[in-house]
CHARMM internal coordinates of N, CA and C (Angstrom, degrees):
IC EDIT
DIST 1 N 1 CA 1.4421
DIST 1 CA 1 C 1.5315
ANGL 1 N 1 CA 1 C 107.87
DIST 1 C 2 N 1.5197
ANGL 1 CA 1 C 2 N 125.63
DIHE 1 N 1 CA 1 C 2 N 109.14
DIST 2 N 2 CA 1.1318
ANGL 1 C 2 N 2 CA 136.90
DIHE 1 CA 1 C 2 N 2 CA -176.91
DIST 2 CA 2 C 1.9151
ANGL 2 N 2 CA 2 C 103.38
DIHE 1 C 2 N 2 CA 2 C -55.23
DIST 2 C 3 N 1.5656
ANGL 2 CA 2 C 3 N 139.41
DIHE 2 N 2 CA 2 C 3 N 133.24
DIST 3 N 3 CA 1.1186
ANGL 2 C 3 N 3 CA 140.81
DIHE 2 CA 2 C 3 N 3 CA -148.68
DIST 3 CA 3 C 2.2276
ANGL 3 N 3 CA 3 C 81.81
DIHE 2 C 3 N 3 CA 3 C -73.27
DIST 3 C 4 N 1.1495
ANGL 3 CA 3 C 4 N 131.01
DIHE 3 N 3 CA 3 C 4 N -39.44
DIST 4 N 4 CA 0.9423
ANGL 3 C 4 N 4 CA 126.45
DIHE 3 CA 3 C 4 N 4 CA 175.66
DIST 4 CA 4 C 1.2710
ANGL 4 N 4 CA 4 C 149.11
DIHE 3 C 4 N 4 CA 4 C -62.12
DIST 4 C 5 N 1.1667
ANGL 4 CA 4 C 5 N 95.63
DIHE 4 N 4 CA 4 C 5 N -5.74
DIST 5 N 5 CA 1.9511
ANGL 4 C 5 N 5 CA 137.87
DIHE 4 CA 4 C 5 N 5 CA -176.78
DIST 5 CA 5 C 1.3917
ANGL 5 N 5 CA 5 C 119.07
DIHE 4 C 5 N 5 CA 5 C -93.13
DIST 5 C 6 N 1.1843
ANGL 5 CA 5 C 6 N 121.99
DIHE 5 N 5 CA 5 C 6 N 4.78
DIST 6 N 6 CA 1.7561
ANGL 5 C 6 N 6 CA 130.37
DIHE 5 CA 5 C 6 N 6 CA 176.78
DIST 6 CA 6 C 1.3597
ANGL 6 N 6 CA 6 C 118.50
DIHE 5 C 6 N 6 CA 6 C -110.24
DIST 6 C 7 N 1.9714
ANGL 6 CA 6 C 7 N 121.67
DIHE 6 N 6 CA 6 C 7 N 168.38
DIST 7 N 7 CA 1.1467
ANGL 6 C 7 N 7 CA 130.01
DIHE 6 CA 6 C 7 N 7 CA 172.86
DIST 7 CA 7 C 1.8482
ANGL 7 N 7 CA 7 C 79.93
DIHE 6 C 7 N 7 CA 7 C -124.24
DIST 7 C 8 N 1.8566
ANGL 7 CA 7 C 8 N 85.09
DIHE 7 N 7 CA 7 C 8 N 140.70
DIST 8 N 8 CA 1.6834
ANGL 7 C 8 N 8 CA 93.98
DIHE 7 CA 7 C 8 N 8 CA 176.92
DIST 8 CA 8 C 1.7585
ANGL 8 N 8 CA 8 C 85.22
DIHE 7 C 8 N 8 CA 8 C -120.64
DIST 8 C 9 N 1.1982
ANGL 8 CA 8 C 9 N 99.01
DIHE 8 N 8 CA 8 C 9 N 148.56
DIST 9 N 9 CA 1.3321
ANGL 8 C 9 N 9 CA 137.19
DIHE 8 CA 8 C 9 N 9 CA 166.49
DIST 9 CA 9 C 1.3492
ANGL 9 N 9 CA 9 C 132.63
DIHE 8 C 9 N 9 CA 9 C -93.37
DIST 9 C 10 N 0.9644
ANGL 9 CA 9 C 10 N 150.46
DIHE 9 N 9 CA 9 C 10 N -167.98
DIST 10 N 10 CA 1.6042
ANGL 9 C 10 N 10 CA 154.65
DIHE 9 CA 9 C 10 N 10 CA -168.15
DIST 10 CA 10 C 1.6576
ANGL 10 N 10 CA 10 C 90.67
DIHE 9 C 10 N 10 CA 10 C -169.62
DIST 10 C 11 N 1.3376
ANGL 10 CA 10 C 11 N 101.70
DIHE 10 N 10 CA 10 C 11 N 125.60
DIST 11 N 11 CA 1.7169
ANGL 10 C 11 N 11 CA 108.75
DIHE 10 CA 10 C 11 N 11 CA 169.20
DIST 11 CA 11 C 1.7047
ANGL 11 N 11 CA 11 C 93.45
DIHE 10 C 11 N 11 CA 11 C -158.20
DIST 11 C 12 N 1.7506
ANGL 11 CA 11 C 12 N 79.47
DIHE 11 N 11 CA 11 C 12 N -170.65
DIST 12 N 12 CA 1.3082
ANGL 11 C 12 N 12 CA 108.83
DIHE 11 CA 11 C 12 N 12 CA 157.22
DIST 12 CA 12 C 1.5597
ANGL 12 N 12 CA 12 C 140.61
DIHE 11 C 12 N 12 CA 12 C -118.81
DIST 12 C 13 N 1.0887
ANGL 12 CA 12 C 13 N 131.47
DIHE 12 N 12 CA 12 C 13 N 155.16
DIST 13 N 13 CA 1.6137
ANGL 12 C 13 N 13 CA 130.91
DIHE 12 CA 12 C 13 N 13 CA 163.90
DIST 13 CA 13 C 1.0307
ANGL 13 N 13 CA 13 C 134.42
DIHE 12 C 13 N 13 CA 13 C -77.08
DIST 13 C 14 N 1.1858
ANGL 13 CA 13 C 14 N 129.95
DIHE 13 N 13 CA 13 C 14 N 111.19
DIST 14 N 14 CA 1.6710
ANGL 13 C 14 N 14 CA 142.00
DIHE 13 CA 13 C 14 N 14 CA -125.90
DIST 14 CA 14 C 1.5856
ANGL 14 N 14 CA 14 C 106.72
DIHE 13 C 14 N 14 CA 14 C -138.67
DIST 14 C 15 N 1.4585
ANGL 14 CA 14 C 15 N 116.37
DIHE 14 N 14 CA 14 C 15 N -30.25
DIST 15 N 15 CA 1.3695
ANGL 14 C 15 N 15 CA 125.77
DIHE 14 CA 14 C 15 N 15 CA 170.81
DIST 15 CA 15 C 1.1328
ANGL 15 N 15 CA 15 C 117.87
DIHE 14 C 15 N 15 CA 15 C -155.22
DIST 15 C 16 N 1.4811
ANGL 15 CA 15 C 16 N 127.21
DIHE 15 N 15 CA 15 C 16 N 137.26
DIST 16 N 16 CA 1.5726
ANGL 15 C 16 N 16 CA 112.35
DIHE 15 CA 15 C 16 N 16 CA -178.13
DIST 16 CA 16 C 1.7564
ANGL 16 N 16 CA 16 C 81.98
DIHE 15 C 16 N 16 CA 16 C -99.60
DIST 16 C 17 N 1.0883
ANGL 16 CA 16 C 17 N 117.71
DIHE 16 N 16 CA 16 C 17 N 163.44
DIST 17 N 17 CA 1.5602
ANGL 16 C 17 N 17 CA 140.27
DIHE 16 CA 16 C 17 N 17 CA 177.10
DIST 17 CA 17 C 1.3613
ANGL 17 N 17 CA 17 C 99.98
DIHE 16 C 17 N 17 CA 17 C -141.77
DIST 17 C 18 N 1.6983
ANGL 17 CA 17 C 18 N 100.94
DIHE 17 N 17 CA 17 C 18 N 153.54
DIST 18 N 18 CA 1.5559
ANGL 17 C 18 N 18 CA 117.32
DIHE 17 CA 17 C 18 N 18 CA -174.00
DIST 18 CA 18 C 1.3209
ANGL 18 N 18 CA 18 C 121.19
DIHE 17 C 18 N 18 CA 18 C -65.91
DIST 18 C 19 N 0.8990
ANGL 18 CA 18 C 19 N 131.69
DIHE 18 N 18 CA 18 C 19 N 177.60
DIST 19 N 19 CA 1.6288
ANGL 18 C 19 N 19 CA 129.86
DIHE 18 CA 18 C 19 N 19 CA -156.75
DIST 19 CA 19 C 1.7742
ANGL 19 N 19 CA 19 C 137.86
DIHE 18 C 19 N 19 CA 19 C 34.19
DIST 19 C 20 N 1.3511
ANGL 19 CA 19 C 20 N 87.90
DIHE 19 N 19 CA 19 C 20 N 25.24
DIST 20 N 20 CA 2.0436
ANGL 19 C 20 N 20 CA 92.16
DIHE 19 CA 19 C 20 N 20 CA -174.40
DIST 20 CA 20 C 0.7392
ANGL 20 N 20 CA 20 C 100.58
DIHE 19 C 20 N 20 CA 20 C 116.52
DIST 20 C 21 N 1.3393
ANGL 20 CA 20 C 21 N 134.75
DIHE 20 N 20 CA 20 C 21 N -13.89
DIST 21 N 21 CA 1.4013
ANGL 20 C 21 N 21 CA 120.60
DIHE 20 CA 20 C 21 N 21 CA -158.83
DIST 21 CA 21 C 1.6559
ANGL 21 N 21 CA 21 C 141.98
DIHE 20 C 21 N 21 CA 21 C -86.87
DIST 21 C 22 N 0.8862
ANGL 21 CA 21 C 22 N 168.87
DIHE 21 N 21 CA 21 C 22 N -170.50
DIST 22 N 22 CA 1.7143
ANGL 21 C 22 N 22 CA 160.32
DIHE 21 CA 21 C 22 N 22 CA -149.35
DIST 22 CA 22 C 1.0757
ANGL 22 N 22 CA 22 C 105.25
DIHE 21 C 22 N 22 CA 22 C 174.72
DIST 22 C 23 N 1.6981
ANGL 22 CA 22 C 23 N 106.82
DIHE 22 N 22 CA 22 C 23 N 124.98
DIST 23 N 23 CA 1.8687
ANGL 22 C 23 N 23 CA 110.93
DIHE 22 CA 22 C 23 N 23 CA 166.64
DIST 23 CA 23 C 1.4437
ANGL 23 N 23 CA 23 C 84.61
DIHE 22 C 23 N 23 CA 23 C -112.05
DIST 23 C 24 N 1.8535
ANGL 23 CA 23 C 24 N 103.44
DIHE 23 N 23 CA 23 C 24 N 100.16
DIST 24 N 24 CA 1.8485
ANGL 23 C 24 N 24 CA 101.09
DIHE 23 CA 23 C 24 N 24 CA 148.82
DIST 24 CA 24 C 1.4933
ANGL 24 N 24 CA 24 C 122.41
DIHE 23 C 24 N 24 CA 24 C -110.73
DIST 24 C 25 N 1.8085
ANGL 24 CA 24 C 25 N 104.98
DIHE 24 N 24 CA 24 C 25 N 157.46
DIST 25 N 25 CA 1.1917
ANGL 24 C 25 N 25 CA 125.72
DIHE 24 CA 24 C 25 N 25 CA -158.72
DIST 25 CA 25 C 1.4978
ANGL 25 N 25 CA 25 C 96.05
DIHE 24 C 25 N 25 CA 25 C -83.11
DIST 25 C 26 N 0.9948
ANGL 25 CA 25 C 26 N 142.27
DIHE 25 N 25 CA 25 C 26 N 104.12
DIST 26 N 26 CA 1.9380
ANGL 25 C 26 N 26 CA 116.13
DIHE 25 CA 25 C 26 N 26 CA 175.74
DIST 26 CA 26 C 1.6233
ANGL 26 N 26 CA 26 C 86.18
DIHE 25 C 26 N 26 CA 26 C -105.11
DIST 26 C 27 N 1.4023
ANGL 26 CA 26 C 27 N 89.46
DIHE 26 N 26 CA 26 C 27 N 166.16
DIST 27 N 27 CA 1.2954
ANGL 26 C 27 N 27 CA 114.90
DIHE 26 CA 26 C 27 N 27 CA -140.60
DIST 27 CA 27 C 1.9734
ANGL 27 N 27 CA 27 C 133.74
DIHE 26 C 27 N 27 CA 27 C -73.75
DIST 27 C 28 N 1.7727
ANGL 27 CA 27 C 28 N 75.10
DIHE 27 N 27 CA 27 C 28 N -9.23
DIST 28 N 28 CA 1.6751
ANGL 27 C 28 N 28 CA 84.62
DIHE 27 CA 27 C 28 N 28 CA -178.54
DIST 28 CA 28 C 1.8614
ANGL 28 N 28 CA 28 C 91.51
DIHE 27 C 28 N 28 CA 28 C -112.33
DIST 28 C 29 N 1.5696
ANGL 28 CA 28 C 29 N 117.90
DIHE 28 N 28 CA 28 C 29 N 52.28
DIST 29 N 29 CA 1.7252
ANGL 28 C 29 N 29 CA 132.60
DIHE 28 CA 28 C 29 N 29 CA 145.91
DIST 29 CA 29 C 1.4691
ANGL 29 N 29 CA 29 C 87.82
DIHE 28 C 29 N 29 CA 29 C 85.70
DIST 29 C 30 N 1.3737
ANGL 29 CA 29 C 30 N 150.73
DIHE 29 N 29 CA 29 C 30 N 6.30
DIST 30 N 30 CA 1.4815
ANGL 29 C 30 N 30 CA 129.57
DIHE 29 CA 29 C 30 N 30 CA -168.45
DIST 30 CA 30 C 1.4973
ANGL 30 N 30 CA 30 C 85.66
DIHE 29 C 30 N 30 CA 30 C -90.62
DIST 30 C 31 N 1.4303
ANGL 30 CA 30 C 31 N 113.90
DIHE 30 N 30 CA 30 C 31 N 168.33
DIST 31 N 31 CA 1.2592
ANGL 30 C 31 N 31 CA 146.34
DIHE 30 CA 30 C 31 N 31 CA -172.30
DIST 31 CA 31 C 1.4413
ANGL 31 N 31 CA 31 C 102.00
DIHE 30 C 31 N 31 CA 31 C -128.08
DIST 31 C 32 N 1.8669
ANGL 31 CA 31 C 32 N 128.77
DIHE 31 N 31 CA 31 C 32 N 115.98
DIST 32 N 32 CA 1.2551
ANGL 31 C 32 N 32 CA 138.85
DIHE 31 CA 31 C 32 N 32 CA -158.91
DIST 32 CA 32 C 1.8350
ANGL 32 N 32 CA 32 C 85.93
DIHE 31 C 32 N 32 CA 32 C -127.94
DIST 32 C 33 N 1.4633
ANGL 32 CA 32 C 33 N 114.12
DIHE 32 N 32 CA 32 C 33 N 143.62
DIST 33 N 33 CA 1.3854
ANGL 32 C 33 N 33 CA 110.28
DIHE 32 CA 32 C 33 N 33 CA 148.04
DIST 33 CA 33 C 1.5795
ANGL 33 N 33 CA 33 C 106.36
DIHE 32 C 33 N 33 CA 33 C -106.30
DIST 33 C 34 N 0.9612
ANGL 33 CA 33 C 34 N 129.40
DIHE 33 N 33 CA 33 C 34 N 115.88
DIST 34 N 34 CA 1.2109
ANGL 33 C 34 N 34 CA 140.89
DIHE 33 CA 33 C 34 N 34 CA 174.12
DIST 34 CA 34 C 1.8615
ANGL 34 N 34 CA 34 C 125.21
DIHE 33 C 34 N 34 CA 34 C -95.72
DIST 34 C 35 N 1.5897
ANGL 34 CA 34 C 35 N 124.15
DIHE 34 N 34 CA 34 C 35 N 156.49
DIST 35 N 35 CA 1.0652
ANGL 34 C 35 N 35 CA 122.48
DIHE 34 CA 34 C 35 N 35 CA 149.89
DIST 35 CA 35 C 1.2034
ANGL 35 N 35 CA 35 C 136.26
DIHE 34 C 35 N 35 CA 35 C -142.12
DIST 35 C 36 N 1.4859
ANGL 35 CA 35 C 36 N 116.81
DIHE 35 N 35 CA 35 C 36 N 168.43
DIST 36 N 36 CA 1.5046
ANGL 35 C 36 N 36 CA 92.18
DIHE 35 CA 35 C 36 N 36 CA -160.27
DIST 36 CA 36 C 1.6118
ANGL 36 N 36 CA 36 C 128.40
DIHE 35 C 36 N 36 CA 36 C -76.68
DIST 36 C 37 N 1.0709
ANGL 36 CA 36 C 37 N 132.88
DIHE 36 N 36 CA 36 C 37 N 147.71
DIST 37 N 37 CA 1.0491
ANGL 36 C 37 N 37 CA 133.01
DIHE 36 CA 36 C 37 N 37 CA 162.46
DIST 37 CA 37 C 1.2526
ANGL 37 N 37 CA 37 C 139.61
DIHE 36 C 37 N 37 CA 37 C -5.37
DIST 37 C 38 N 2.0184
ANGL 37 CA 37 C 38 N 147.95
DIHE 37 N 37 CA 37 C 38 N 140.39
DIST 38 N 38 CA 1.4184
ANGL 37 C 38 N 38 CA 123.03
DIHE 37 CA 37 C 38 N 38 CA 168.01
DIST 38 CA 38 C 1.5777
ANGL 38 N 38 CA 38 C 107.45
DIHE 37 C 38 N 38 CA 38 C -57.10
DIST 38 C 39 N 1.1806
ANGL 38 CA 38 C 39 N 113.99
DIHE 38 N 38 CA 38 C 39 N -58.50
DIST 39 N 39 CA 1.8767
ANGL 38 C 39 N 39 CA 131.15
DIHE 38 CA 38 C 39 N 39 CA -171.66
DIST 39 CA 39 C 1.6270
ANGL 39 N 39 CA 39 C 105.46
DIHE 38 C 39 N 39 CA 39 C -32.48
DIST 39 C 40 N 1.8497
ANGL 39 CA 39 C 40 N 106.53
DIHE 39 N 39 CA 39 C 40 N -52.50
DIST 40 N 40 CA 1.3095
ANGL 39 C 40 N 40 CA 101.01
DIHE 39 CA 39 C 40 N 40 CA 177.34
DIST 40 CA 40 C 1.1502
ANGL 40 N 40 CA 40 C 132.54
DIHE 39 C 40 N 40 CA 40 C -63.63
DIST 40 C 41 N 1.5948
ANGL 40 CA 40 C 41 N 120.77
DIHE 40 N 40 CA 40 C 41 N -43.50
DIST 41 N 41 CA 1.2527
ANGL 40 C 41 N 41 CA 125.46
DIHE 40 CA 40 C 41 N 41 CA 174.75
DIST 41 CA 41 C 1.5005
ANGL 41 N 41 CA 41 C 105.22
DIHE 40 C 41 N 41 CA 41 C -67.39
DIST 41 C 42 N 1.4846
ANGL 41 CA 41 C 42 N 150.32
DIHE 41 N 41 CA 41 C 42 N -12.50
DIST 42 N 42 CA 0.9182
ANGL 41 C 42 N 42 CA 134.05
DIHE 41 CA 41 C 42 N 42 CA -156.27
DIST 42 CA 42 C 1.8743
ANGL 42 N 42 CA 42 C 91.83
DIHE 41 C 42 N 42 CA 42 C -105.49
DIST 42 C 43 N 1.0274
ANGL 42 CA 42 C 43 N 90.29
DIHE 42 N 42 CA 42 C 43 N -7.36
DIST 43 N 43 CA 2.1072
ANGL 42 C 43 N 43 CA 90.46
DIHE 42 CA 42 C 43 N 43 CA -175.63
DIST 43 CA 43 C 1.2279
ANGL 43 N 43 CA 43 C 98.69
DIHE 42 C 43 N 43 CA 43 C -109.67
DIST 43 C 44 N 1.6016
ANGL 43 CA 43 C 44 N 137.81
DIHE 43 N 43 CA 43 C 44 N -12.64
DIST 44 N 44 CA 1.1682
ANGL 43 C 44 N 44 CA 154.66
DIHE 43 CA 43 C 44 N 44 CA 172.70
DIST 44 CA 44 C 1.6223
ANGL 44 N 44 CA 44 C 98.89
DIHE 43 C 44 N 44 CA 44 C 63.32
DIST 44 C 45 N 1.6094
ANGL 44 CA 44 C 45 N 115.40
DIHE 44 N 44 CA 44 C 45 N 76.84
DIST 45 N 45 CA 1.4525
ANGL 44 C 45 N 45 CA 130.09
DIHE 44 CA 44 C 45 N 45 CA -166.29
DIST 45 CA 45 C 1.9756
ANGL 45 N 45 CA 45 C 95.29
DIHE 44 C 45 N 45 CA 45 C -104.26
DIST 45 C 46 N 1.1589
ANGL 45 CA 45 C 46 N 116.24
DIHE 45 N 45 CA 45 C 46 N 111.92
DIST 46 N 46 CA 1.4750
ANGL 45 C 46 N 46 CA 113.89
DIHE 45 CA 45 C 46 N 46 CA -165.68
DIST 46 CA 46 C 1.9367
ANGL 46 N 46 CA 46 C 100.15
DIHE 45 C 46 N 46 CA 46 C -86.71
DIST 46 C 47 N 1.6012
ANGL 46 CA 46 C 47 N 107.89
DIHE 46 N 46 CA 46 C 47 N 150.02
DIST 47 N 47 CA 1.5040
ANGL 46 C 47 N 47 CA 100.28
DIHE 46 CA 46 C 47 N 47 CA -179.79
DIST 47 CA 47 C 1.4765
ANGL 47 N 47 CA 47 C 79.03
DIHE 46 C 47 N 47 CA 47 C -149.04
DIST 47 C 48 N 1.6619
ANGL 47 CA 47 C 48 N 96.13
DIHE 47 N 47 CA 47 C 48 N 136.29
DIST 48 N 48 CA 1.4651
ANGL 47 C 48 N 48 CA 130.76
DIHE 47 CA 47 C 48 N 48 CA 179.97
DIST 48 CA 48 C 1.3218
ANGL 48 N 48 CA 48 C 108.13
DIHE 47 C 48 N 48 CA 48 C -99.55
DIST 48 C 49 N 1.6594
ANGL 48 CA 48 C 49 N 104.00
DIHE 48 N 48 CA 48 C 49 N 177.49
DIST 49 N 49 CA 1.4092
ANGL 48 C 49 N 49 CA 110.35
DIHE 48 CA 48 C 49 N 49 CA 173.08
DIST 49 CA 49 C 1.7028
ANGL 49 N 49 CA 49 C 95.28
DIHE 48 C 49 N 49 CA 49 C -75.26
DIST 49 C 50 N 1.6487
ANGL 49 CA 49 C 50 N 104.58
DIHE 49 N 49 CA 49 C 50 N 151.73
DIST 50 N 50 CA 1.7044
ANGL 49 C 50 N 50 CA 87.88
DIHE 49 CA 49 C 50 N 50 CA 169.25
DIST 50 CA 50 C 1.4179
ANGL 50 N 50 CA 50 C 130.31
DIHE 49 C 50 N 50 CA 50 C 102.23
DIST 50 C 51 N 2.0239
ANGL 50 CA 50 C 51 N 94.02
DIHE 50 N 50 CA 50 C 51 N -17.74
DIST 51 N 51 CA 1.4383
ANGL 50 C 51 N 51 CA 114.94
DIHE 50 CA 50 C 51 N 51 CA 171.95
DIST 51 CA 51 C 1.5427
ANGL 51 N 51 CA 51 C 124.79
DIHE 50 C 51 N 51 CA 51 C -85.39
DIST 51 C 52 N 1.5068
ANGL 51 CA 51 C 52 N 104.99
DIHE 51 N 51 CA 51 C 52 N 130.52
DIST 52 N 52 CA 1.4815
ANGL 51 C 52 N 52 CA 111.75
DIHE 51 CA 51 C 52 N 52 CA 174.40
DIST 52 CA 52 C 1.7239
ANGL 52 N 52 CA 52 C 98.14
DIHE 51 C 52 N 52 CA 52 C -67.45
DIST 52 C 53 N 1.5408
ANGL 52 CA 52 C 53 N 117.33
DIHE 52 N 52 CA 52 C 53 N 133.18
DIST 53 N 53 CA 1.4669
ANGL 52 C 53 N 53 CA 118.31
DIHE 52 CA 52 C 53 N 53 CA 160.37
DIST 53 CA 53 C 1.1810
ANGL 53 N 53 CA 53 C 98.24
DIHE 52 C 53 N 53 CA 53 C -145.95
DIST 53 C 54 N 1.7074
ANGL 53 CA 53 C 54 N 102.47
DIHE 53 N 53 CA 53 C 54 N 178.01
DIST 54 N 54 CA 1.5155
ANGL 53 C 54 N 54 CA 105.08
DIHE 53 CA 53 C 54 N 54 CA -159.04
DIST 54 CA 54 C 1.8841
ANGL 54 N 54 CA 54 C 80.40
DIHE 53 C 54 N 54 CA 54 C -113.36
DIST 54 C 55 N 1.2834
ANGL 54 CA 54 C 55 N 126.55
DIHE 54 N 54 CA 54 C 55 N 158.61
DIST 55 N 55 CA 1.9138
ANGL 54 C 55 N 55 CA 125.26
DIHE 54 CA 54 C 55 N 55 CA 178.24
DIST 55 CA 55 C 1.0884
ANGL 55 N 55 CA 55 C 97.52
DIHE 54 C 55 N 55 CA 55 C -124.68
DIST 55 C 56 N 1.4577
ANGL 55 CA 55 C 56 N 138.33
DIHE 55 N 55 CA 55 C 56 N 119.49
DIST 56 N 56 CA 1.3586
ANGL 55 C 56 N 56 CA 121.77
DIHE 55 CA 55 C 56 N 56 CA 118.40
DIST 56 CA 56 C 1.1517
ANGL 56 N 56 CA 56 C 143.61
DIHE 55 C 56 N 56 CA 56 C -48.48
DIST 56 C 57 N 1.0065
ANGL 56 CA 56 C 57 N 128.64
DIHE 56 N 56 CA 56 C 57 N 131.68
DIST 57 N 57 CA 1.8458
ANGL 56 C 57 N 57 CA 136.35
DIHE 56 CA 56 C 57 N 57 CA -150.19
DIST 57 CA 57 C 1.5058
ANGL 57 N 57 CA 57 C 109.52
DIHE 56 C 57 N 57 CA 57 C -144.63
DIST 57 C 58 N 1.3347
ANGL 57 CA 57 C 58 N 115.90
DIHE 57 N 57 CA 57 C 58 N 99.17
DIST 58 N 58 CA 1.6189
ANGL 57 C 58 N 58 CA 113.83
DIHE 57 CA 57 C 58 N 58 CA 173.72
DIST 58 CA 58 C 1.3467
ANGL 58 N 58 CA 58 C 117.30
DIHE 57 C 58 N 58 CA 58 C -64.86
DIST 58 C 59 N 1.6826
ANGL 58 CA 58 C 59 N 107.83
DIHE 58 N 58 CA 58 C 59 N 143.12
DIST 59 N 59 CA 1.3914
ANGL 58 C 59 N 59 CA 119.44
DIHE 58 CA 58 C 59 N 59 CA -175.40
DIST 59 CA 59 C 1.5052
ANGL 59 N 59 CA 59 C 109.52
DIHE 58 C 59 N 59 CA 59 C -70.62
DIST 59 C 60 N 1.5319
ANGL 59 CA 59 C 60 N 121.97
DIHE 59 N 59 CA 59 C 60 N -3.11
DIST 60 N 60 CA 1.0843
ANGL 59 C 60 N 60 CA 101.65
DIHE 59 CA 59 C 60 N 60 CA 161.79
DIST 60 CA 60 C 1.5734
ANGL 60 N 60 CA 60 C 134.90
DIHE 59 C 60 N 60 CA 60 C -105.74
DIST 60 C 61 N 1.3226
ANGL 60 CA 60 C 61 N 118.30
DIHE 60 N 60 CA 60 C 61 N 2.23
DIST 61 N 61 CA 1.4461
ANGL 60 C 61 N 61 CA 129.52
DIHE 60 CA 60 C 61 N 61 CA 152.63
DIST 61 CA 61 C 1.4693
ANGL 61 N 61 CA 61 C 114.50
DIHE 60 C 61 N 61 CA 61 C -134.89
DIST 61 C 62 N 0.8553
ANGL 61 CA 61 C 62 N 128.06
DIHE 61 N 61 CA 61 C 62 N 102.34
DIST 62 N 62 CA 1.5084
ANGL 61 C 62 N 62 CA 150.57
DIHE 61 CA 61 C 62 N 62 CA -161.97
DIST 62 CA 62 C 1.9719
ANGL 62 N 62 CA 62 C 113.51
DIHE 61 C 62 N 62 CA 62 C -66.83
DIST 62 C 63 N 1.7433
ANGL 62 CA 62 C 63 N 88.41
DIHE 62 N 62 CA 62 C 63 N -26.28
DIST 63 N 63 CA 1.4633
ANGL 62 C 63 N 63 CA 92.58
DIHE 62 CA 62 C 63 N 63 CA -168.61
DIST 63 CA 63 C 1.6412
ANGL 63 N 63 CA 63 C 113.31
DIHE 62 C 63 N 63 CA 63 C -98.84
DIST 63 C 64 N 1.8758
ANGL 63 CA 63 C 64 N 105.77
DIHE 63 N 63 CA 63 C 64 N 16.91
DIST 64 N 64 CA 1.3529
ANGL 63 C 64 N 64 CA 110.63
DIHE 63 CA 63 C 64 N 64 CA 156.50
DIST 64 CA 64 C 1.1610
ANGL 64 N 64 CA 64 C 129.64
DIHE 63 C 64 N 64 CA 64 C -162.60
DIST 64 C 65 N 1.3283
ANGL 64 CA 64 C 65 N 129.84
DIHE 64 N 64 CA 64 C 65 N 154.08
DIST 65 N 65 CA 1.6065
ANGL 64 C 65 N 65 CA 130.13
DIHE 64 CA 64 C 65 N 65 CA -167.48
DIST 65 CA 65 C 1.6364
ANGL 65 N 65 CA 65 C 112.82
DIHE 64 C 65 N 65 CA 65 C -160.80
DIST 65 C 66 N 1.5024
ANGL 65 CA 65 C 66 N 104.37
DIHE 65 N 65 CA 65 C 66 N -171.23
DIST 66 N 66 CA 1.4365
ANGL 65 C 66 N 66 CA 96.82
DIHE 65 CA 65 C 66 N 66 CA 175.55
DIST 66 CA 66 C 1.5699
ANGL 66 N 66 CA 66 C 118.98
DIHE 65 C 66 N 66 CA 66 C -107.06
DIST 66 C 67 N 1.0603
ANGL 66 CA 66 C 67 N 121.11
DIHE 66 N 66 CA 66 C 67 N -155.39
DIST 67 N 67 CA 1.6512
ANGL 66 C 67 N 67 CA 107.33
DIHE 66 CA 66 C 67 N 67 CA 170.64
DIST 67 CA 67 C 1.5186
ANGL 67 N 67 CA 67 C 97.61
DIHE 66 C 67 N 67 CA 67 C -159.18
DIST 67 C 68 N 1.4344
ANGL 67 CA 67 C 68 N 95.59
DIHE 67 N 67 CA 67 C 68 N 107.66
DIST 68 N 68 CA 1.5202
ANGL 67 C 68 N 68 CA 118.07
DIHE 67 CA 67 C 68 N 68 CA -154.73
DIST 68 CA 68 C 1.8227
ANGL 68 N 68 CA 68 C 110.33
DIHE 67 C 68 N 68 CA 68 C -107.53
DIST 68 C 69 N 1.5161
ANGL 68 CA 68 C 69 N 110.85
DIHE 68 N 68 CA 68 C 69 N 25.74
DIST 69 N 69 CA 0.9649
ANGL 68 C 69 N 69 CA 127.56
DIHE 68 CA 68 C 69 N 69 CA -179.85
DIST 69 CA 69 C 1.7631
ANGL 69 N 69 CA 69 C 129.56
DIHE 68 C 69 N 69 CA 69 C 175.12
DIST 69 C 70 N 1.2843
ANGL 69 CA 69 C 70 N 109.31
DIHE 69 N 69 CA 69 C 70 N 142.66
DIST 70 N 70 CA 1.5749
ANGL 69 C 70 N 70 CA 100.35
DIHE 69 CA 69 C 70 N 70 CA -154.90
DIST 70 CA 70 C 1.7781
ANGL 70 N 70 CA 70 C 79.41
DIHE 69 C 70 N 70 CA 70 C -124.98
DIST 70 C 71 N 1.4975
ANGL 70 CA 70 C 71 N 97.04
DIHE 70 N 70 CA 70 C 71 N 129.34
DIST 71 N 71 CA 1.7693
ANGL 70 C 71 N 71 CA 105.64
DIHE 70 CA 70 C 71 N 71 CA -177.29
DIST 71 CA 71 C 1.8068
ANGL 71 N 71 CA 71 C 84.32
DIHE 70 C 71 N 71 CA 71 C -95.11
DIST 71 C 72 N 1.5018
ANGL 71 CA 71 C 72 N 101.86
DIHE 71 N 71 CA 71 C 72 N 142.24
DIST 72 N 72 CA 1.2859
ANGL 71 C 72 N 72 CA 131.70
DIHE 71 CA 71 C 72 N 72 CA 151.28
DIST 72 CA 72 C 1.4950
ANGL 72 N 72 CA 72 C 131.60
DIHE 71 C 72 N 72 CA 72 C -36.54
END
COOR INIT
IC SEED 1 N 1 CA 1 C
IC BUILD
């Protein structure tokens, strides 16, 4: 997925799952499995249950992306 090729979202973190993984809620009720980012893991940026992040989500499968930012 070219970094220019996505819709990012605003949600929440709803489940952490094994291997990296994130069940977030974004905000208009869809359910995303997401993971984190290269940038994040490379700054080692931690995301909890409970965290506002922003997802990128490709238009061609909707039901996953990464989460390429952790809101404050």
């Amino acid at each position: 997925m070219p970094k220019d090729d996505h819709i990012e979202f605003d949600g929440v973190v709803t489940e952490v799952l094994t291997g990296g993984m994130f069940r977030v809620k974004v905000d208009d009720d869809h359910l995303v499995i997401a993971h984190l980012a290269g940038k994040m893991r490379k700054f080692r940026i931690k995301v909890v249950l409970g965290d506002r992040v922003k997802v990128a989500v490709s238009p061609y499968d909707p039901n996953r992306g990464r989460i390429v930012y952790r809101v404050r």
